[in-house]
N, C-alpha and C positions, 0 to 999 in steps of 0.2 A: 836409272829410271828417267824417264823421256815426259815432261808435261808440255803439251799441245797449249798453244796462248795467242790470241786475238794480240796483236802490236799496240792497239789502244786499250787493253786490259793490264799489259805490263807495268810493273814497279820495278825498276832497277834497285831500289832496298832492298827486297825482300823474293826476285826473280832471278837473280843471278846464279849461275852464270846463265848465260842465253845464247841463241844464236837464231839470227834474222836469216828464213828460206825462203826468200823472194826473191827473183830477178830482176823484179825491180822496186827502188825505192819507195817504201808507199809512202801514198799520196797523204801530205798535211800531218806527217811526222817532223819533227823538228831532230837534225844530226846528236843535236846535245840528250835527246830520249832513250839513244840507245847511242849514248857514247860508249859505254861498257861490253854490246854487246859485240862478238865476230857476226861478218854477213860471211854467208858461204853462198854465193851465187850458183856456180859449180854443182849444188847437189838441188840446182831446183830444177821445174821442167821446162826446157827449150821454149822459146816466144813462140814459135808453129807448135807445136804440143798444147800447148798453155790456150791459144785460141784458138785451135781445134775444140779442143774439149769446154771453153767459153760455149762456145753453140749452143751445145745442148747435154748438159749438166747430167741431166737427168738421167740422160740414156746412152750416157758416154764412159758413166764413171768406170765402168768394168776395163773398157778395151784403154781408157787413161793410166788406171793401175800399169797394166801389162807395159801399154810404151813410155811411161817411166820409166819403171825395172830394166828396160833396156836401154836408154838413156845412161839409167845411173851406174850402168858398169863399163861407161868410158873411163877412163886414165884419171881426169880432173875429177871428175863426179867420185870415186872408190877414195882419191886425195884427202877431198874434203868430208867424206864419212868418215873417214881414219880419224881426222884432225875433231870428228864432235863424239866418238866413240872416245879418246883420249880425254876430254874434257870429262866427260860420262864417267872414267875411271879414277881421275883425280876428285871429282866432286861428288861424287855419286846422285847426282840429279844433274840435268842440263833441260832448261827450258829454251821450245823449240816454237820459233816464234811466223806468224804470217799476219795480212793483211787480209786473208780473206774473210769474210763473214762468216763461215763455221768451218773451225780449225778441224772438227772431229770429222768433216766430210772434204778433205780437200788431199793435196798433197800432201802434208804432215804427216799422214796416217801411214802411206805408203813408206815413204821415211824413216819414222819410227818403226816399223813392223820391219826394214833393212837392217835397222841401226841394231836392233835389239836379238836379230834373228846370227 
């Protein structure tokens, strides 16, 4: 099982295991917040992808899905699904972590709907 989580909504108590799908660092986390967690850069969306679909959110999400998907069946991206599919088998929950303002409408979903397919 796959839980979706805002990086400022995490508890490393009681969220673990996790794993941060950000490309990049977010912004005004502290290292020691997710000491625990793996970052799997590798299975998130390319910077040109990522501000592509910045533009316009709204009316983008569909064709973002799709060049994800495509994205994520390079070598490194299939790597690091393995490596939170693995986690997923061992713990049987892995929470799956971003920065964005709504996990349920971002990249995660995508993600999760791989990870679990």
């Amino acid at each position: 099982m796959y839980t979706l989580m805002r990086v400022k909504d995490f508890d490393a108590a009681s969220d673990l295991p996790a794993v941060l799908l950000d490309r990049l660092w977010p912004r005004g986390v502290r290292k020691e917040h997710l000491q625990e967690v793996s970052w799997e850069k590798a299975a998130t969306p390319s910077s040109a992808l990522r501000v592509w679909f910045h533009e316009d959110r709204e009316h983008r999400f569909d064709a973002f899905v799709q060049r994800l998907r495509e994205e994520l069946t390079q070598p490194d991206a299939q790597q690091a699904l393995a490596r939170i599919r693995l986690l997923e088998q061992q713990h049987g929950q892995v929470t799956l972590l971003t920065a964005a303002r709504d996990p349920q409408h971002s990249h995660l979903v995508v993600i999760r709907d791989l990870l679990q397919s």
